[in-house]
TIMIMAR-305084 format. One line per field, with one value per residue (C-alpha): residue number from 1; residue in one letter; x, y, z. Coordinates in Angstrom, 1 decimal. Layout:
<pts>
nr	(NUM / ...)
rest	(a / ...)
x	(X / ...)
y	(Y / ...)
z	(Z / ...)
</pts>
This chain:
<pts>
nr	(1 / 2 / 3 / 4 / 5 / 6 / 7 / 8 / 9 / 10 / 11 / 12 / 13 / 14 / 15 / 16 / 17 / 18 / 19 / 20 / 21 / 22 / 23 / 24 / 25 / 26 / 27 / 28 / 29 / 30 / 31 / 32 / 33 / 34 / 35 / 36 / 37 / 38 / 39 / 40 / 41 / 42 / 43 / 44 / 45 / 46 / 47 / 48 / 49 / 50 / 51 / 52 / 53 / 54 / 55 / 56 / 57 / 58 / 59 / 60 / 61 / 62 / 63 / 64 / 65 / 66 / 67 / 68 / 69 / 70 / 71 / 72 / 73 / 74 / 75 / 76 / 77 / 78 / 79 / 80 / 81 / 82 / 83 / 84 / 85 / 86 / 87 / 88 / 89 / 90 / 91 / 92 / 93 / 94 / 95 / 96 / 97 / 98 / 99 / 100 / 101 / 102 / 103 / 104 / 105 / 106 / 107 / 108 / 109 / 110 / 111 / 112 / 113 / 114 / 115 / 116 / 117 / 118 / 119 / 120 / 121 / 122 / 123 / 124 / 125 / 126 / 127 / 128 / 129 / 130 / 131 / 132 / 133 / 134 / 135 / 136 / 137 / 138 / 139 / 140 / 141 / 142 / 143 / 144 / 145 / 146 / 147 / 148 / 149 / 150 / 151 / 152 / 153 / 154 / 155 / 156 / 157 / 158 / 159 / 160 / 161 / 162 / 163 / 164 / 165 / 166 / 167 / 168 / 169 / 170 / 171 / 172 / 173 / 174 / 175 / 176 / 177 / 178 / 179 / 180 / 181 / 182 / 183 / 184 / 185 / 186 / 187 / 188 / 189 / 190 / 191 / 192 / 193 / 194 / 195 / 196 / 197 / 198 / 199 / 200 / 201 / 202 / 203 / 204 / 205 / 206 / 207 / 208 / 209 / 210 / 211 / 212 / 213 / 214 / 215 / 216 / 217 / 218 / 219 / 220 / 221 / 222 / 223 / 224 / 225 / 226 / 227 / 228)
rest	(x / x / x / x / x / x / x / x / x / x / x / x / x / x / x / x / x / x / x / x / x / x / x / x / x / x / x / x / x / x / x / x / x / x / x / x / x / x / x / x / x / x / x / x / x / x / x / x / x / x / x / x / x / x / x / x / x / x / x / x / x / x / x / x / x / x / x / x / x / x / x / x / x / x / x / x / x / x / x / x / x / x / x / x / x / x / x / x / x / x / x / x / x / x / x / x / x / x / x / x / x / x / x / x / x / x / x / x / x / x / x / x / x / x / x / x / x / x / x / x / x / x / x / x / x / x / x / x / x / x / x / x / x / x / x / x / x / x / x / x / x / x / x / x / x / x / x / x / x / x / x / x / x / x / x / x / x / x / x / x / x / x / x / x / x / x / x / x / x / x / x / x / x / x / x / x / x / x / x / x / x / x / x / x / x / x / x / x / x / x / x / x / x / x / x / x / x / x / x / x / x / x / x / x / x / x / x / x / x / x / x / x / x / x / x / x / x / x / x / x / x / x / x / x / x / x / x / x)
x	(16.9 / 15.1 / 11.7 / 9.0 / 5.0 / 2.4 / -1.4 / -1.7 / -0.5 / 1.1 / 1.2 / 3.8 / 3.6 / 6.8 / 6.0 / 9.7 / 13.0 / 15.1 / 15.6 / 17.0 / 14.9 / 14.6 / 12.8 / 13.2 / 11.2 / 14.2 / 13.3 / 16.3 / 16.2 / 15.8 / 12.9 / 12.2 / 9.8 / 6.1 / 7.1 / 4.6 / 5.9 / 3.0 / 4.2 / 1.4 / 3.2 / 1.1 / 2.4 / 5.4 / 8.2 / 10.9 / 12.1 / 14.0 / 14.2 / 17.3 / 17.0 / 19.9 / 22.9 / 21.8 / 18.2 / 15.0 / 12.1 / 8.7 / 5.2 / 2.4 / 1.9 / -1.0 / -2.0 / -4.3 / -6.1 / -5.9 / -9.1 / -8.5 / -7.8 / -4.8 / -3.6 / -1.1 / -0.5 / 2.8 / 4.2 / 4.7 / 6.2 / 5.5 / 7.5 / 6.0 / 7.9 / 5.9 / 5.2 / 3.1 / 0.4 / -2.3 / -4.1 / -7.7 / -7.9 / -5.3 / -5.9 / -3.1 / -4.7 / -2.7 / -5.0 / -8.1 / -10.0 / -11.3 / -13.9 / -12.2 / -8.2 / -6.7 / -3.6 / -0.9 / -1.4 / -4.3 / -6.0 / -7.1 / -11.0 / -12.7 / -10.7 / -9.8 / -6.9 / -5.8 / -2.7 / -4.0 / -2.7 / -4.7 / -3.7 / -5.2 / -8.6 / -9.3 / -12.7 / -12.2 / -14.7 / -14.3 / -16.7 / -16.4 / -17.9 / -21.0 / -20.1 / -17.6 / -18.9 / -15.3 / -13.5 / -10.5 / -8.0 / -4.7 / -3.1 / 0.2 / 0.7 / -1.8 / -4.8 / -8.5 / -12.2 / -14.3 / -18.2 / -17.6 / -13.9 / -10.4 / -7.9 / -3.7 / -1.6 / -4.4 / -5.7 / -9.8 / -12.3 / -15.7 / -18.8 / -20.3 / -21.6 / -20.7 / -21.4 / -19.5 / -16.8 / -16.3 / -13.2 / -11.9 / -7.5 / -6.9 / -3.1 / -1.3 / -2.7 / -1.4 / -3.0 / -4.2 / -7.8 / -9.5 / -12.2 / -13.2 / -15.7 / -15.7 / -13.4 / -15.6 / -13.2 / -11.7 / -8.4 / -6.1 / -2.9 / 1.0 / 4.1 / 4.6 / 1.3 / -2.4 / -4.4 / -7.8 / -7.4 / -5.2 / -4.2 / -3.2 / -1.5 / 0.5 / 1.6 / 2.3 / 4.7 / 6.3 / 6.7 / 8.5 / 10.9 / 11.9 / 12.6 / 14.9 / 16.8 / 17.4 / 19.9 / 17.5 / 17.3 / 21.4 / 21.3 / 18.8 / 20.8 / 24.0 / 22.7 / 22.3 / 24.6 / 26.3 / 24.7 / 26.6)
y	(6.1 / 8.5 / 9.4 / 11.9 / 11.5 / 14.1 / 14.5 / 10.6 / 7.1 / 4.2 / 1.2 / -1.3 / -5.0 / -7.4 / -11.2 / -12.3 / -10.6 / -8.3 / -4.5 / -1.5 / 2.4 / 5.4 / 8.9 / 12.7 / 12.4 / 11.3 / 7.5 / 4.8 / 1.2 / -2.5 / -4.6 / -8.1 / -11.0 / -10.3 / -6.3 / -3.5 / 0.2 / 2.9 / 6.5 / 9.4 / 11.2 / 14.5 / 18.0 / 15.9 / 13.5 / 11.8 / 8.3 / 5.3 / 1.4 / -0.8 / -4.6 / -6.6 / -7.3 / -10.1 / -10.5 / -10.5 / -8.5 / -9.8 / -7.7 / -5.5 / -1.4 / 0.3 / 3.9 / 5.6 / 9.0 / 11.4 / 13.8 / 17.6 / 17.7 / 15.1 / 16.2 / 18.7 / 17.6 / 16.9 / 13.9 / 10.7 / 7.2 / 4.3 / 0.7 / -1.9 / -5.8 / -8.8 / -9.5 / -6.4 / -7.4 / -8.8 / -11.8 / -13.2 / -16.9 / -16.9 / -13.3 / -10.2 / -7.2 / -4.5 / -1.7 / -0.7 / -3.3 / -6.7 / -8.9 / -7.3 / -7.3 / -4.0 / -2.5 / -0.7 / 2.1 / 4.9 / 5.0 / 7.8 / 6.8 / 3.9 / 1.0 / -2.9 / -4.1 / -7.6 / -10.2 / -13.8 / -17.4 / -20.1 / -23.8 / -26.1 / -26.5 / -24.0 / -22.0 / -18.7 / -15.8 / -12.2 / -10.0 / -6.2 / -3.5 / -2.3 / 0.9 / 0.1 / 0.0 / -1.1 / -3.7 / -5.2 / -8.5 / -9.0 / -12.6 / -13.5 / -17.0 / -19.9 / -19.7 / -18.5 / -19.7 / -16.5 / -17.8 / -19.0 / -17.2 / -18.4 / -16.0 / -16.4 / -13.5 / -10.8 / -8.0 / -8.3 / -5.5 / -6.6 / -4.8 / -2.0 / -3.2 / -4.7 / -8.3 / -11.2 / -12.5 / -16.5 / -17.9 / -21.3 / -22.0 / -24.0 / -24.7 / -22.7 / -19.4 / -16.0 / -12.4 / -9.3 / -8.4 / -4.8 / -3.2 / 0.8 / 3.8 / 5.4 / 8.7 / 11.6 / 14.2 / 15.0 / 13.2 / 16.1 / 14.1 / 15.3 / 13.3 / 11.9 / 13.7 / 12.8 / 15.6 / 16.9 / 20.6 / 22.2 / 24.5 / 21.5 / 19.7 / 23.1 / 23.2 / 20.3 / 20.0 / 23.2 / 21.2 / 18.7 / 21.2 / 22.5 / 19.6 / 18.3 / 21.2 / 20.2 / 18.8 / 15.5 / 15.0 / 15.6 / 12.9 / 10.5 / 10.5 / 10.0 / 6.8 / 5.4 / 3.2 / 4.7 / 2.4 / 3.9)
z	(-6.6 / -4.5 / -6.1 / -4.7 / -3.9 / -2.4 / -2.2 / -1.8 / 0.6 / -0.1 / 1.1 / 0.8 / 1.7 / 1.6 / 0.9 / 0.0 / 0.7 / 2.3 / 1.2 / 2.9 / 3.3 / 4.0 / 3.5 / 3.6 / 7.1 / 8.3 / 8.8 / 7.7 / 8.3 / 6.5 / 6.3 / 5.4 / 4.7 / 6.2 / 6.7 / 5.8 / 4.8 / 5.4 / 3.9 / 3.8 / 1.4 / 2.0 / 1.2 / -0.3 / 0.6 / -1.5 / -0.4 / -1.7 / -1.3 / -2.2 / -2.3 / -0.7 / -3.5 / -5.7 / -4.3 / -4.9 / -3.3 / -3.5 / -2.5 / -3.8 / -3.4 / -2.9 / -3.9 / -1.6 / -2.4 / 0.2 / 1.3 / 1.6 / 5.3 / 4.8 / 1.1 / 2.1 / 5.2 / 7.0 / 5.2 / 7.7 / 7.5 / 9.5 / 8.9 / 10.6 / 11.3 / 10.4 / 14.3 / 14.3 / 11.7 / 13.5 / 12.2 / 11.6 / 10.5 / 7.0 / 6.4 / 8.0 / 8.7 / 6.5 / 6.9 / 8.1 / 10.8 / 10.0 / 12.3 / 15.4 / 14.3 / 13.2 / 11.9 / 13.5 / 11.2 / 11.2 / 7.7 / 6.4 / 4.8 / 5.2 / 4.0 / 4.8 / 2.9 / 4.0 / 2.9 / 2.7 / 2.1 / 1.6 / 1.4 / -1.6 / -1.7 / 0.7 / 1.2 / 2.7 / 2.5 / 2.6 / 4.3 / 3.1 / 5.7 / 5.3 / 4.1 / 1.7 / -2.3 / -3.8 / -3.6 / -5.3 / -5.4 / -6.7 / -6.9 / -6.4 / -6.1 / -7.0 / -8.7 / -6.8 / -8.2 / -7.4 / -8.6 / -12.2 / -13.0 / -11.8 / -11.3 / -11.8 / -11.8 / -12.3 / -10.5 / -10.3 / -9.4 / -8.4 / -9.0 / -6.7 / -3.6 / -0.2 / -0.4 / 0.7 / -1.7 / -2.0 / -3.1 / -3.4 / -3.5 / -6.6 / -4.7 / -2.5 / -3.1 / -1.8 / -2.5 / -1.1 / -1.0 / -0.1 / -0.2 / 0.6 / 0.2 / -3.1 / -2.8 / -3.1 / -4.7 / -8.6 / -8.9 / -10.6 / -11.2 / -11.8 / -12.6 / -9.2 / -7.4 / -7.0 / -5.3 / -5.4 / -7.3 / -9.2 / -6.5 / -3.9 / -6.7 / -7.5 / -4.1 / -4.0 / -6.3 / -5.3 / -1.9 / -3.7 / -5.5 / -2.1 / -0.6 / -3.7 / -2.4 / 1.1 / 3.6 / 4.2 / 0.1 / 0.2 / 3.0 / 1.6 / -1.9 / -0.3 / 0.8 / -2.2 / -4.4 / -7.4 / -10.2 / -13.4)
</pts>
């Protein structure tokens, strides 16, 4: 069902399945195995995702925070095919740059956000950029030795600081790794919103009220099946 966002970005990466979309910017289509969804959700947006009948879709989603200049700004979707997604070694660039591979899509702060597999027994290291002080990993298949912790189905977040990151595949191991710079600003959060005052998050939300009002929400519902 359709569903509505402002003030913030998300990020959506596809590892297994097919699933159809489509937004109040006006974007429709389907997207499948390796396929990244960008949407900059802005002053607001609603949008909706169906899986294909009787499958199964597979992936993470990121949240991003947006900065002032960006929060309120016209919202903005971007779906990108797996062939777009450049590569370093086992690691797809999602977002940001990483050891001179980018992504297709313009990030708002300083941020590298990577898909990886590694094979059993494999040694891969992760280099965060200088100016980042966070970084994060979420497993989704396989099990990864970071220093004296193994990891299997959990979401780690390392402590402050930009140093390298070692990790050993205990089997065939697939996750997503990031790192960023600290966002500055207050997070003042709403049902569906994250902004960074009360008076961006109020218009924001009156933003999404409008839209829900709109030809493109009539269209973007109509889309969608009937599941009564």
């Amino acid at each position: 069902m359709p569903h509505p966002h402002s003030g913030i970005a998300t990020i959506t990466a596809f590892f297994e399945g097919h699933m159809t979309y489509g937004d109040t910017t006006g974007k429709r289509g389907a997207m499948s195995d390796g396929a990244v969804e960008w949407m900059r959700a802005g002053s607001g947006v609603w949008h909706a995702g169906e899986p294909s009948p009787g499958g199964v879709v597979r992936g993470f989603q990121l949240w991003l925070a947006l900065p002032p200049n960006l929060e309120l700004s016209p919202a903005e979707s971007l779906y990108c095919e797996a062939d777009r997604i450049e590569h370093h070694g086992p690691a797809r660039i999602l977002l940001g740059n990483y050891q001179g591979k980018g992504s297709p899509i313009a990030a708002p702060a300083p941020i590298t956000y990577l898909h990886v597999r590694l094979a059993d027994d494999e040694r891969w290291t992760y280099y965060p950029a200088p100016n980042h002080d966070i970084a994060w990993l979420a497993t989704n298949a396989g099990r990864l030795q970071i220093g004296d912790a193994v990891l299997e189905r959990e979401l780690a977040v390392f402590a402050e600081g930009s140093d390298a990151i070692d990790l050993i595949s205990q089997g065939a191991s697939e996750f997503v790794i990031g790192s960023a710079a600290k966002h500055p600003y207050r997070l003042v959060k709403g049902a569906f919103s994250v902004h960074t005052s009360v008076a961006a998050l109020t218009e924001g939300e009156r933003t999404i009220a409008q839209i829900r009002r709109s030809i493109a929400f009539a269209a973007l519902a109509a889309r969608q099946p009937d599941r009564r």
